[in-house]
py3Dmol code that shows the C-alpha trace and the ligand (Angstrom):
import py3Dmol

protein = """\
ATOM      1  CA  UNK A   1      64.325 -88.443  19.190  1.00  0.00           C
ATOM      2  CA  UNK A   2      65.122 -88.758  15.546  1.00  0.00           C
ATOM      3  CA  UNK A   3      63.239 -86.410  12.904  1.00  0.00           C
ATOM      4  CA  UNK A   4      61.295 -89.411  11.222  1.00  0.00           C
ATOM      5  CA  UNK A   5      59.645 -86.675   8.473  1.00  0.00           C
ATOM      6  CA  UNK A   6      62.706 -85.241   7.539  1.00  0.00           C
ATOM      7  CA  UNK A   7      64.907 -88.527   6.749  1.00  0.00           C
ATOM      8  CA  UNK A   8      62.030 -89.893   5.844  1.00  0.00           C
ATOM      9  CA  UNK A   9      61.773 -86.823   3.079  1.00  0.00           C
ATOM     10  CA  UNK A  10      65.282 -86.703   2.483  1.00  0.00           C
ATOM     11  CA  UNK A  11      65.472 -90.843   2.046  1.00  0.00           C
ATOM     12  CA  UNK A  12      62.610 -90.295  -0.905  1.00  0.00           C
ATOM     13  CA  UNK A  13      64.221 -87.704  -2.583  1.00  0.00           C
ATOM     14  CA  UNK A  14      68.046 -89.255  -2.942  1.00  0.00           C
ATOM     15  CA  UNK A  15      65.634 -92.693  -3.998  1.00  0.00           C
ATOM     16  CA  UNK A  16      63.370 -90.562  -6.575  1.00  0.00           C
ATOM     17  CA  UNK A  17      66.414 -88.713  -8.161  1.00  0.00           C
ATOM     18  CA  UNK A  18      68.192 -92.579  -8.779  1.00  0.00           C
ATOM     19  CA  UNK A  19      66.972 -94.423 -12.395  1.00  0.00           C
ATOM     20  CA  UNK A  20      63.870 -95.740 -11.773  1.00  0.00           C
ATOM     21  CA  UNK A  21      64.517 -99.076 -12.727  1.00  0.00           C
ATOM     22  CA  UNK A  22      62.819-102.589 -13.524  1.00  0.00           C
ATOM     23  CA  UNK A  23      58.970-102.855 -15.333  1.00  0.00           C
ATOM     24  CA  UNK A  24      55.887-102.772 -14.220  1.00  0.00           C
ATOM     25  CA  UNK A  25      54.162-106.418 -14.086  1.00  0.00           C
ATOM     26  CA  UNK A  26      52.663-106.881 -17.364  1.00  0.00           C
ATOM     27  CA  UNK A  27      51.529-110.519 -17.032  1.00  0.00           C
ATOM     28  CA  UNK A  28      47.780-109.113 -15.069  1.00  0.00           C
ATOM     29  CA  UNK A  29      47.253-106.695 -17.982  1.00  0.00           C
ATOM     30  CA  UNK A  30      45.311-103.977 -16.042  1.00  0.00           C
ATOM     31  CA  UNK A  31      48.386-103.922 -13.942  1.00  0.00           C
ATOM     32  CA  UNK A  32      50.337-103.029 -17.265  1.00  0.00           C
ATOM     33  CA  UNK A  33      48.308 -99.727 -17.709  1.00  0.00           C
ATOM     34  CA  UNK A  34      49.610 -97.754 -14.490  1.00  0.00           C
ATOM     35  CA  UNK A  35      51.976 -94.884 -14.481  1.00  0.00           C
ATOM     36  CA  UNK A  36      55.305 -96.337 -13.878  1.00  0.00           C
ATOM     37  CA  UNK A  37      56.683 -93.031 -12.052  1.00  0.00           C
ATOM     38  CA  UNK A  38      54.260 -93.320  -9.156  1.00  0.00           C
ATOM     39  CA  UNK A  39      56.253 -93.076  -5.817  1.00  0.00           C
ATOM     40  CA  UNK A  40      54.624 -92.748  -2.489  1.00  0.00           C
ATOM     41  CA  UNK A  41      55.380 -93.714   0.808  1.00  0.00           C
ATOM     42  CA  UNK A  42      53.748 -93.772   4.395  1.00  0.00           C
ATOM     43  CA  UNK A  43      54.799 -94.416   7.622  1.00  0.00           C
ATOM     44  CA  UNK A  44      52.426 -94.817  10.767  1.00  0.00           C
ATOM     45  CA  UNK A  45      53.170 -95.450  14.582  1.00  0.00           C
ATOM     46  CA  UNK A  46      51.531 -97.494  17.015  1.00  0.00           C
ATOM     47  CA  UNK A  47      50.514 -94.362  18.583  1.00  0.00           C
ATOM     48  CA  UNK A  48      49.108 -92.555  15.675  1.00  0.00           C
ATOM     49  CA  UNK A  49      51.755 -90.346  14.467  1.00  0.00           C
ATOM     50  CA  UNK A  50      52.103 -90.324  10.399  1.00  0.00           C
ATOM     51  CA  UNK A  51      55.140 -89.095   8.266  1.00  0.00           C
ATOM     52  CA  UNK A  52      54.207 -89.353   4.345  1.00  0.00           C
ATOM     53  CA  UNK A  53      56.043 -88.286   0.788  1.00  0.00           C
ATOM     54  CA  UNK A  54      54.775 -88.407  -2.817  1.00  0.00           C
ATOM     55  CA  UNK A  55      52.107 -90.036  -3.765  1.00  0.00           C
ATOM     56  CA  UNK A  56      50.805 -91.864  -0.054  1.00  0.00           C
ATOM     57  CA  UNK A  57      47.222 -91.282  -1.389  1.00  0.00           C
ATOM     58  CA  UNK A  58      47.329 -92.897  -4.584  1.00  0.00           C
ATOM     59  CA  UNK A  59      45.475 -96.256  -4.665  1.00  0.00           C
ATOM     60  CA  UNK A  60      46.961 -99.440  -6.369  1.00  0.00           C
ATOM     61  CA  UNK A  61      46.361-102.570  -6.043  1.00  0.00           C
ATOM     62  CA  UNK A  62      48.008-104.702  -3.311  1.00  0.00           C
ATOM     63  CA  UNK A  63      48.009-108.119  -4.844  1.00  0.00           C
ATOM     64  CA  UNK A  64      49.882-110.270  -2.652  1.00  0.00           C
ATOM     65  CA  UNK A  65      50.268-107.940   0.350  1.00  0.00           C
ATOM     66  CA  UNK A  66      46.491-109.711   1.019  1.00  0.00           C
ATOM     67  CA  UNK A  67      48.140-112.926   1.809  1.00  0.00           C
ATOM     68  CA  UNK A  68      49.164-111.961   4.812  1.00  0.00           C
ATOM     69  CA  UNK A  69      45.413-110.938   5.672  1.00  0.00           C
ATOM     70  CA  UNK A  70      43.907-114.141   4.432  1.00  0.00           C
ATOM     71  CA  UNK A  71      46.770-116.134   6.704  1.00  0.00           C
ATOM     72  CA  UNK A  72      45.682-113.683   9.371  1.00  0.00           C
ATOM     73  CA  UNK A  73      42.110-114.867   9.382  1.00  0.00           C
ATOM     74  CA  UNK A  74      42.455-117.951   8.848  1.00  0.00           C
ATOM     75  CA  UNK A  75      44.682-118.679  11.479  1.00  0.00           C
ATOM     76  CA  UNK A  76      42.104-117.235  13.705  1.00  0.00           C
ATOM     77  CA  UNK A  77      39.859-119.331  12.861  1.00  0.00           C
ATOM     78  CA  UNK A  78      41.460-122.473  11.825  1.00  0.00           C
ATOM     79  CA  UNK A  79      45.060-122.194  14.722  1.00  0.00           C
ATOM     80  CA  UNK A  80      47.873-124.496  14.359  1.00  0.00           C
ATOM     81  CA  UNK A  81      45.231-127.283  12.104  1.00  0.00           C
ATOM     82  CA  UNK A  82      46.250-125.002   9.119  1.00  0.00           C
ATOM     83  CA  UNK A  83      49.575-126.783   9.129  1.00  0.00           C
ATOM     84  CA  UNK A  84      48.036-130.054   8.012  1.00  0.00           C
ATOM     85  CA  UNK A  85      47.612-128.398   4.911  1.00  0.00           C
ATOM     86  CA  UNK A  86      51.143-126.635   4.377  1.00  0.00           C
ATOM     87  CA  UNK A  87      54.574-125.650   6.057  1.00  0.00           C
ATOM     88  CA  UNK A  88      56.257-122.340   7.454  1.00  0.00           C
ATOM     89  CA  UNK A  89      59.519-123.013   5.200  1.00  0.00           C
ATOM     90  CA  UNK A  90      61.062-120.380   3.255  1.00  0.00           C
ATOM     91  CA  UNK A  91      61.082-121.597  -0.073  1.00  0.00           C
ATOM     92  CA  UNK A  92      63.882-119.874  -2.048  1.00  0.00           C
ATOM     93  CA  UNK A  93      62.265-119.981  -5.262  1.00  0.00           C
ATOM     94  CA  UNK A  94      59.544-117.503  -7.373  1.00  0.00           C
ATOM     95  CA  UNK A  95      56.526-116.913  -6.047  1.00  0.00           C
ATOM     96  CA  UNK A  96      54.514-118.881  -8.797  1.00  0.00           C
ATOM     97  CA  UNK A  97      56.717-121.971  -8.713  1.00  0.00           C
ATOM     98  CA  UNK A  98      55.337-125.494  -9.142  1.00  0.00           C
ATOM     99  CA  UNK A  99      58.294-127.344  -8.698  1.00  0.00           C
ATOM    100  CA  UNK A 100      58.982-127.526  -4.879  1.00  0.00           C
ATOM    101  CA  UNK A 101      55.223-129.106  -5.078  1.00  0.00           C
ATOM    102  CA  UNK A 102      55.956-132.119  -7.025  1.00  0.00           C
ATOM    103  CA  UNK A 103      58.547-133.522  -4.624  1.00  0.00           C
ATOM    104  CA  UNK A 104      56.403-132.085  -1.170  1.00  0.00           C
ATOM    105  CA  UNK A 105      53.106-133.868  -2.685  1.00  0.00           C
ATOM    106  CA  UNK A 106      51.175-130.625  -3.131  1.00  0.00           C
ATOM    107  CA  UNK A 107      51.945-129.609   0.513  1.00  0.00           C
ATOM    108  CA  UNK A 108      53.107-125.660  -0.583  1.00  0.00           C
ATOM    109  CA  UNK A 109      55.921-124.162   1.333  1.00  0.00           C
ATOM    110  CA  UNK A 110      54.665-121.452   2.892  1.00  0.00           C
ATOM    111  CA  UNK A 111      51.363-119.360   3.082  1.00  0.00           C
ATOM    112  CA  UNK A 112      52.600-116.419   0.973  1.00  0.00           C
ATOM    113  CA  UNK A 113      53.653-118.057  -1.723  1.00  0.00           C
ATOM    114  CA  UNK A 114      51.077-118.510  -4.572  1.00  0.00           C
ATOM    115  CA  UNK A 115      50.546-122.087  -3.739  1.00  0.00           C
ATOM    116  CA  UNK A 116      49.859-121.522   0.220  1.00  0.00           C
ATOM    117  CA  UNK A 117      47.715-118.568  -0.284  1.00  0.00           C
ATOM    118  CA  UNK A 118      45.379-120.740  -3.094  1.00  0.00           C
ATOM    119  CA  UNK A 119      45.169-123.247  -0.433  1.00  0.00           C
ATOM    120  CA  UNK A 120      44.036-120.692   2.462  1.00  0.00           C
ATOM    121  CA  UNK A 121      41.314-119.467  -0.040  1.00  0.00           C
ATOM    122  CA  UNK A 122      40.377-122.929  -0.163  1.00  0.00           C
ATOM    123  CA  UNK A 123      40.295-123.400   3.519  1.00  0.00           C
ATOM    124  CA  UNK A 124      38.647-120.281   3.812  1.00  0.00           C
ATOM    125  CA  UNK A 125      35.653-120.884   1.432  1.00  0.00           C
ATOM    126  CA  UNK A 126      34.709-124.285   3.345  1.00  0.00           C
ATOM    127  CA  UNK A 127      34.709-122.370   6.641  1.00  0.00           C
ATOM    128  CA  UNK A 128      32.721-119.130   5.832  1.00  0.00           C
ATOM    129  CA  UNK A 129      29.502-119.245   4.550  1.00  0.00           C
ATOM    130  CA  UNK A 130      29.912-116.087   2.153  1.00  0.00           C
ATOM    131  CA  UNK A 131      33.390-115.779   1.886  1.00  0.00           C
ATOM    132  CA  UNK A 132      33.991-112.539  -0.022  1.00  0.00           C
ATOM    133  CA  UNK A 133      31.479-110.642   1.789  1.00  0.00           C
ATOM    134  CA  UNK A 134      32.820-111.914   4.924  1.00  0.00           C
ATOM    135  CA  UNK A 135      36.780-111.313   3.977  1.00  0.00           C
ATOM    136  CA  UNK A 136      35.749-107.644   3.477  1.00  0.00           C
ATOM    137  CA  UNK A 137      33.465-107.221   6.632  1.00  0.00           C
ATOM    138  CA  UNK A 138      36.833-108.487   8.382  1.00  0.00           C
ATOM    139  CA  UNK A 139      39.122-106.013   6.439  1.00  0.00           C
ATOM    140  CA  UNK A 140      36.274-103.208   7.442  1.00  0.00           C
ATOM    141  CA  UNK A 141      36.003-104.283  11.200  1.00  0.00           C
ATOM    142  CA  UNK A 142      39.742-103.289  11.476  1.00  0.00           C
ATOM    143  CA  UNK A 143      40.158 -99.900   9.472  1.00  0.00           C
ATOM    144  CA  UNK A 144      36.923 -98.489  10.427  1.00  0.00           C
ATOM    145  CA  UNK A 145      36.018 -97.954   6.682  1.00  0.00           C
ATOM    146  CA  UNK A 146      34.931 -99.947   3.633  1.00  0.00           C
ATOM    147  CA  UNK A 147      37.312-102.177   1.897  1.00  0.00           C
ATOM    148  CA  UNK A 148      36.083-103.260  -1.443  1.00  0.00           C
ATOM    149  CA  UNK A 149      37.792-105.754  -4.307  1.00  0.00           C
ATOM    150  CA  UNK A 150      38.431-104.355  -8.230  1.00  0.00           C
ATOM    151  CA  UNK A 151      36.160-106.748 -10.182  1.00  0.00           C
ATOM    152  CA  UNK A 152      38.109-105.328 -13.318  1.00  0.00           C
ATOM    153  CA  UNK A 153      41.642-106.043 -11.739  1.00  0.00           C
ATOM    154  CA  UNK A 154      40.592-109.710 -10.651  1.00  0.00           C
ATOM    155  CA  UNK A 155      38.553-110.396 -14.207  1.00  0.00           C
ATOM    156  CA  UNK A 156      42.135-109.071 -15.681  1.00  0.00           C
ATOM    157  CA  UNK A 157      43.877-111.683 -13.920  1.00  0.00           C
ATOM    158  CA  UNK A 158      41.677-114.216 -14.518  1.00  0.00           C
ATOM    159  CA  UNK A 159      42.297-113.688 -18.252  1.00  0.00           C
ATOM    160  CA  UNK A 160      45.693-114.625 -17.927  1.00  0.00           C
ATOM    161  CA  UNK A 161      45.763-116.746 -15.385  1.00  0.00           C
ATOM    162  CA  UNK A 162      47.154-119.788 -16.345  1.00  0.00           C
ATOM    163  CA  UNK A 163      50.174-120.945 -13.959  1.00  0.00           C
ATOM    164  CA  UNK A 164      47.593-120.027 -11.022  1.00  0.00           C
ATOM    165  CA  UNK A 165      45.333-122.433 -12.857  1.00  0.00           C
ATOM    166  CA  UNK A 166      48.474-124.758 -13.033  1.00  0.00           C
ATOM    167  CA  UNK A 167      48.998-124.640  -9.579  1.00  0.00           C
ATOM    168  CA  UNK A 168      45.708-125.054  -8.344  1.00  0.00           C
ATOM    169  CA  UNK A 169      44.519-128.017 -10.446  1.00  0.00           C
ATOM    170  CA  UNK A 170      48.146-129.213  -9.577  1.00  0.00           C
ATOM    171  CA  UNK A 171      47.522-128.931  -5.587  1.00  0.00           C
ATOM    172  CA  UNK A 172      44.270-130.661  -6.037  1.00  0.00           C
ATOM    173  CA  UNK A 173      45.672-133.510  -8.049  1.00  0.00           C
ATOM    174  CA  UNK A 174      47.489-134.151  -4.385  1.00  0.00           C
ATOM    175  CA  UNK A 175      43.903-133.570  -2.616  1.00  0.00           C
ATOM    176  CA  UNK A 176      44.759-130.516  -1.444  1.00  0.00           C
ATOM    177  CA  UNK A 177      42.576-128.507  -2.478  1.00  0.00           C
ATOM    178  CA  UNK A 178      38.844-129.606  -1.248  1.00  0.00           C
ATOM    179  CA  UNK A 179      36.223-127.330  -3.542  1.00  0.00           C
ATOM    180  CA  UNK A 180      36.698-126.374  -6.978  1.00  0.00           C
ATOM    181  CA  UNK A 181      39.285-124.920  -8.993  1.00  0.00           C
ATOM    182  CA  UNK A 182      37.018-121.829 -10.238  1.00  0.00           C
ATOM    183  CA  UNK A 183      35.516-120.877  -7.199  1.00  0.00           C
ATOM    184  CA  UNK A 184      38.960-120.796  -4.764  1.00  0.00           C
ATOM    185  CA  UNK A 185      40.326-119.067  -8.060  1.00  0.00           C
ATOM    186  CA  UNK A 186      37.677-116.479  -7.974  1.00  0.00           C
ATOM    187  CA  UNK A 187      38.217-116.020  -4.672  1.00  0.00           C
ATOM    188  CA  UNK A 188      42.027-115.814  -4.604  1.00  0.00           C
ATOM    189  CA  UNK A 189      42.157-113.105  -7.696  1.00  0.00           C
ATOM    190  CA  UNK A 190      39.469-110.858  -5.810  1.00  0.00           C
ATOM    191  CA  UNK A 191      42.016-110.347  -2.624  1.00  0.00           C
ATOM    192  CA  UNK A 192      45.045-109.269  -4.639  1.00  0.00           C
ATOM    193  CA  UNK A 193      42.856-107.061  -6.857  1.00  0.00           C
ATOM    194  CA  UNK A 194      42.140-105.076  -3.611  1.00  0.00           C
ATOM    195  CA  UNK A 195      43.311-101.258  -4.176  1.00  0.00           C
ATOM    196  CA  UNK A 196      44.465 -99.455  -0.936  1.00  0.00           C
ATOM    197  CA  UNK A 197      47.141 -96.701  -0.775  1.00  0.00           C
ATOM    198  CA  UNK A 198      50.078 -96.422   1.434  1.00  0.00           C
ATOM    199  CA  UNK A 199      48.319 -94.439   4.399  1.00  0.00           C
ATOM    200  CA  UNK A 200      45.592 -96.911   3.829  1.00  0.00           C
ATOM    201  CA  UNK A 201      47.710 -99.785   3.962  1.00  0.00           C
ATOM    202  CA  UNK A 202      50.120 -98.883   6.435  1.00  0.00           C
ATOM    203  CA  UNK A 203      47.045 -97.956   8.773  1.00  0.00           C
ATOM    204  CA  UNK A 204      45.420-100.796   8.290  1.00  0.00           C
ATOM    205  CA  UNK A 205      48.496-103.488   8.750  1.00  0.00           C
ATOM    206  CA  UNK A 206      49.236-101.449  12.698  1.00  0.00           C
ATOM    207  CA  UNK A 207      47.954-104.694  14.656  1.00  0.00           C
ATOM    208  CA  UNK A 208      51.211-106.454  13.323  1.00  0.00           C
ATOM    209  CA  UNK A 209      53.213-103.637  14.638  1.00  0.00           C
ATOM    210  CA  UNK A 210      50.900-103.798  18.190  1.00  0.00           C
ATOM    211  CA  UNK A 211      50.849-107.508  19.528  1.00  0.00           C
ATOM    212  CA  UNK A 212      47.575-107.845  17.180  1.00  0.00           C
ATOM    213  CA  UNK A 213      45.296-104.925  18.287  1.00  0.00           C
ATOM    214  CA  UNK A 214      44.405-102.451  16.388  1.00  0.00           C
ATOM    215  CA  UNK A 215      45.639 -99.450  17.984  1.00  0.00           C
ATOM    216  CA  UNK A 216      42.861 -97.180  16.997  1.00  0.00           C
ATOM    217  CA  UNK A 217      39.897 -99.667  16.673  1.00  0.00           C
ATOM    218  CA  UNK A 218      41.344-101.555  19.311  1.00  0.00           C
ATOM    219  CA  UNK A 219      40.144-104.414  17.803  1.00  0.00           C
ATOM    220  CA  UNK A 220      42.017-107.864  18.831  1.00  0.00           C
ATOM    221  CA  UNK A 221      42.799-109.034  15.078  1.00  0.00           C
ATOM    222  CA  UNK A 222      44.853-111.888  15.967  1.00  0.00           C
ATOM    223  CA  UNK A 223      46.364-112.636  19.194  1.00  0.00           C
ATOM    224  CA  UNK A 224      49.226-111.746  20.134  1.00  0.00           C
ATOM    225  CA  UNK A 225      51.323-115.295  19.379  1.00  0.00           C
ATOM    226  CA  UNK A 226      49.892-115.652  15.617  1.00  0.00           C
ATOM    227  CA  UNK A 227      51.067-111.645  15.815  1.00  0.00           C
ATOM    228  CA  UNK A 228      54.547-112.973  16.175  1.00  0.00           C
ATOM    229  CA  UNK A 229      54.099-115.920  13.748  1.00  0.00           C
ATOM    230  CA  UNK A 230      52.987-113.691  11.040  1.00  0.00           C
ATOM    231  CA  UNK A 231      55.789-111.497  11.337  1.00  0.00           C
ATOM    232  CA  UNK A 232      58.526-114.167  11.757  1.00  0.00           C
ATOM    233  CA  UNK A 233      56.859-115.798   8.467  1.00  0.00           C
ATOM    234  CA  UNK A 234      56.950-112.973   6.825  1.00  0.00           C
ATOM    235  CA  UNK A 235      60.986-111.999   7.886  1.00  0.00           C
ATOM    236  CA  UNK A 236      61.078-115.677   6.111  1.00  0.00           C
ATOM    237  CA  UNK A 237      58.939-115.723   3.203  1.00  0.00           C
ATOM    238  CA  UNK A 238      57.639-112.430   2.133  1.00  0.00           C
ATOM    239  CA  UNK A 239      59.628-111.439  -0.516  1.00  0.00           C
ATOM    240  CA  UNK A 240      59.722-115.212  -1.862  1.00  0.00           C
ATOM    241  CA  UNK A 241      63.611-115.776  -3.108  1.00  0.00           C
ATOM    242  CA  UNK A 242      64.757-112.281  -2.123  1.00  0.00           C
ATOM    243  CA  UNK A 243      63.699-113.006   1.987  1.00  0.00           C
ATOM    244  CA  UNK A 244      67.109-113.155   2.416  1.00  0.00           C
ATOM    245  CA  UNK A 245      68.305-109.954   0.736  1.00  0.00           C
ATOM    246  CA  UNK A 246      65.106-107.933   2.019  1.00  0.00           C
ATOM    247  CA  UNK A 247      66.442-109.700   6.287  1.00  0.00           C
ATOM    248  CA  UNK A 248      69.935-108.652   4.953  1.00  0.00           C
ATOM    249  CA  UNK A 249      69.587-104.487   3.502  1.00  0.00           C
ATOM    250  CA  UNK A 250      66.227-103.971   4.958  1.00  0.00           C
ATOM    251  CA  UNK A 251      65.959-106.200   8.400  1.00  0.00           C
ATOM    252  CA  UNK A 252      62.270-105.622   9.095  1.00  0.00           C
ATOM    253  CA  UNK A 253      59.267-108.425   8.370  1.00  0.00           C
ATOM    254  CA  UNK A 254      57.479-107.591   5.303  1.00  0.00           C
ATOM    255  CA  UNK A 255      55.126-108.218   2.307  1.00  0.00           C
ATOM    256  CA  UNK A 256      55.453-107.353  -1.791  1.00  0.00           C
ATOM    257  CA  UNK A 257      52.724-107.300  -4.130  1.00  0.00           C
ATOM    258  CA  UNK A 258      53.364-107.073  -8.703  1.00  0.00           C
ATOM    259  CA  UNK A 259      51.287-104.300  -7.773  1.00  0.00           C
ATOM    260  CA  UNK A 260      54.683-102.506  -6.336  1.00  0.00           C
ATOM    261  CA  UNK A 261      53.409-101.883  -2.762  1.00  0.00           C
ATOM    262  CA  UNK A 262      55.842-103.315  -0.116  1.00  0.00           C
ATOM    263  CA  UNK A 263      54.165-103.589   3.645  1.00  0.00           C
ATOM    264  CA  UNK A 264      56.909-103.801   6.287  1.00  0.00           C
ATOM    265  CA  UNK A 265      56.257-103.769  10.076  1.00  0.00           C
ATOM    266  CA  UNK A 266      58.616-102.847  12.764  1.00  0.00           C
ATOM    267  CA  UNK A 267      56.601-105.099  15.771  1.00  0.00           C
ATOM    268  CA  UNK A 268      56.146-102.402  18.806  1.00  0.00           C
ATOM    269  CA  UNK A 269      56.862 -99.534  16.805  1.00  0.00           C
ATOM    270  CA  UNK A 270      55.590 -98.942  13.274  1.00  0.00           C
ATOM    271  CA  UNK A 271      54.030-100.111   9.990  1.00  0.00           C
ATOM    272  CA  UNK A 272      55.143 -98.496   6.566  1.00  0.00           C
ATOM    273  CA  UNK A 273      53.508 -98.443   3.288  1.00  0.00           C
ATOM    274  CA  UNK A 274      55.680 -98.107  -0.131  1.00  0.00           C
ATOM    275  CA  UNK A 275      54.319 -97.946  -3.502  1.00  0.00           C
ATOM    276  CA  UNK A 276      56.220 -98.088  -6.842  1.00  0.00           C
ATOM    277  CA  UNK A 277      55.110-100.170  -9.705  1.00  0.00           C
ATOM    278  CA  UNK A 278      58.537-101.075 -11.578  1.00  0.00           C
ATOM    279  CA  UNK A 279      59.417-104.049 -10.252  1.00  0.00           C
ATOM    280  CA  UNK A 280      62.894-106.103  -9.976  1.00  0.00           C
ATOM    281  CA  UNK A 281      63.311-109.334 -11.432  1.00  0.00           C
ATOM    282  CA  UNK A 282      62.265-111.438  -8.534  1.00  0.00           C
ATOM    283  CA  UNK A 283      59.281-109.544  -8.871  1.00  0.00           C
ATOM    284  CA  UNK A 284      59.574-106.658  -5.875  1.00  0.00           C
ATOM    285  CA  UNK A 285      59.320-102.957  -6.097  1.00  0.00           C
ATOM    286  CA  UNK A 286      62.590-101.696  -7.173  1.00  0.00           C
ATOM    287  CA  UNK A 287      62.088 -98.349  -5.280  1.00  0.00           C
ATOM    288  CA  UNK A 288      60.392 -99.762  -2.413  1.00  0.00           C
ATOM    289  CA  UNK A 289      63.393-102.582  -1.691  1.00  0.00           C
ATOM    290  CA  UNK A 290      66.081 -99.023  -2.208  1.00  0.00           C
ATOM    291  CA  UNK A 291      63.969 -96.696  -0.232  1.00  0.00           C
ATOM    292  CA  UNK A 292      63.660 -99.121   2.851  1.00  0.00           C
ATOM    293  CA  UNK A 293      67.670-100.114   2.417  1.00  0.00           C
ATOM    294  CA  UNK A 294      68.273 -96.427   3.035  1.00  0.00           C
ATOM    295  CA  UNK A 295      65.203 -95.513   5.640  1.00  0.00           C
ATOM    296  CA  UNK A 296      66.390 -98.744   8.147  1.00  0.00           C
ATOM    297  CA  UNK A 297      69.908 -98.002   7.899  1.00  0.00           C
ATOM    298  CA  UNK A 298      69.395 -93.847   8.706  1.00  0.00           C
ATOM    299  CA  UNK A 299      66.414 -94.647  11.257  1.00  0.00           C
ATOM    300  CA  UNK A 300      68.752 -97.607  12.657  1.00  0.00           C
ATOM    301  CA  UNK A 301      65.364 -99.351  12.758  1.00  0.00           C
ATOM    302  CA  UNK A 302      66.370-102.570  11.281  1.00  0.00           C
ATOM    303  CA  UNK A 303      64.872-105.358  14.432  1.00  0.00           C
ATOM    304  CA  UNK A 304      68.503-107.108  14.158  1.00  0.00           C
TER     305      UNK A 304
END
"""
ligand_1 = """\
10
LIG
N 47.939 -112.089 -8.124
C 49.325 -112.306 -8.312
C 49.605 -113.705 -8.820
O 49.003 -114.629 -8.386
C 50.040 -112.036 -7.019
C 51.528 -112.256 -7.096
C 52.337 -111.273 -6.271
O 51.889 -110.194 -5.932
N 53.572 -111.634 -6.043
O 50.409 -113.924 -9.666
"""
view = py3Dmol.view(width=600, height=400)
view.addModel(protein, "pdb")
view.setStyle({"model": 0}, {"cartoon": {"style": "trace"}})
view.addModel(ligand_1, "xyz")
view.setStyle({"model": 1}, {"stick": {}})
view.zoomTo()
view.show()
């Protein structure tokens, strides 16, 4: 049995003591204003045990880590029909990119990309009747507690939120984007602005890690084939044009946000929750993509 707190431990302290490097997403200026040396990680099992360092409590703001929640609604409500509307590709390119959509006639590459998850949001406000309240009651339903958006986060974004205006009047040049621009907008910028911390987020992201229940609400999130869809799009897609690198050091499905959380899940085992704001330039933690290098390789937890 290996001693996950003490590598786990030992893994943040060789990471801490390295040069913190990279810079914190300015572009979302509220994201601009957080302390750069935040470091905190968590680590919870399917069957409850938790192994946490630094600053696991500290709430930030998840940004696109809530793509993979909106993708895991909708594809509970909406099944393989959500594939009229985009593809499962990886796309090799930044997460905000427009060009791959001129040539694939606004069909985006993949839902967690900016593109894909602007087109979910879309989907997702012509199925639900109130589709904030609702995204959060579904968020709630599977922690046990309340899960609430940061109006001053998402009005931050909003600001400055021009390429996602770009993309969105772009996607519905091509029709693919049914109601209008300000409203799916509104919607979009209120999931990332959602502030969680790493034993937060790490709970809450177990169903991926446990064939889609939620081992301590035992709530069926998804079931248990859109469980393995997520995480193989994610292995794919969730680090945008660093997949590949992240499948290569890391070797575990996972999520970034600009906020500097990564979400990774090893399926049957674990979820883990990272959170450093400087950010490399294809716009992932910097910490978070050297701390899970290190933790896979000395846990030997890497799924290939
Ligand atoms: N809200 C951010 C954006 O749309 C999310 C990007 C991210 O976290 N990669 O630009």
């Amino acid at each position: 049995m290996i001693d996950c707190q003490n590598i786990l431990d030992k893994t943040y302290q060789k990471v801490r003591a390295m040069e913190n490097m990279g810079a914190v997403a300015s572009y979302i200026p509220e994201l601009a204003k957080v302390d750069p040396a935040q470091f905190g990680v968590c680590l919870i099992t399917k069957t409850g045990e938790k192994f946490m360092a630094g600053d696991s409590d500290i709430k930030f703001s998840i940004q696109s880590i809530a793509k993979v929640l909106s993708l895991s609604l909708v594809l509970s409500k909406l099944g393989d029909k959500l594939w009229q509307r985009m593809d499962f590709e990886a796309s090799g390119s930044a997460f905000n990119s427009l060009v791959q959509l001129e040539t694939e006639n606004g069909i985006p590459r993949n839902p967690l990309i900016n593109s894909g998850a602007i087109v979910i949001c879309d989907v997702l406000i012509s199925e639900l009747a109130n589709p904030k309240e609702e995204f959060l009651k579904f968020l709630s339903s599977i922690t046990g507690y309340e899960v609430n958006f940061d109006p001053t986060i998402a009005a931050s974004e909003k600001e400055e939120g021009y390429r996602n205006f770009a993309l969105t009047n772009y996607l519905k040049s091509f029709g693919n984007i049914d109601n209008d621009v300000e409203i799916v907008l509104d919607f979009y910028f209120s999931l990332c602005s959602i502030k969680l911390s790493c034993a937060e987020l790490s709970n809450l992201f177990l169903y991926l890690a446990n064939d889609g229940v939620h081992p301590k609400s035992k709530k069926q999130v998804i079931s248990k084939s859109n469980t393995r869809r997520i995480n193989a799009i994610m292995s794919t897609c969730g680090f945008y044009d660093e997949a590949g690198e992240f499948a290569y050091r890391v070797g575990l499905p996972g999520k970034s946000g600009v906020g500097g959380g990564i979400l990774a899940i090893h399926p049957g085992k674990y979820a883990i929750a990272i959170y450093s704001p400087r950010l490399n330039p294809k716009g992932n933690s910097y910490r978070g993509m050297k701390f899970l290098e290190r933790f896979t390789s000395k846990t030997e937890s890497s799924i290939f």
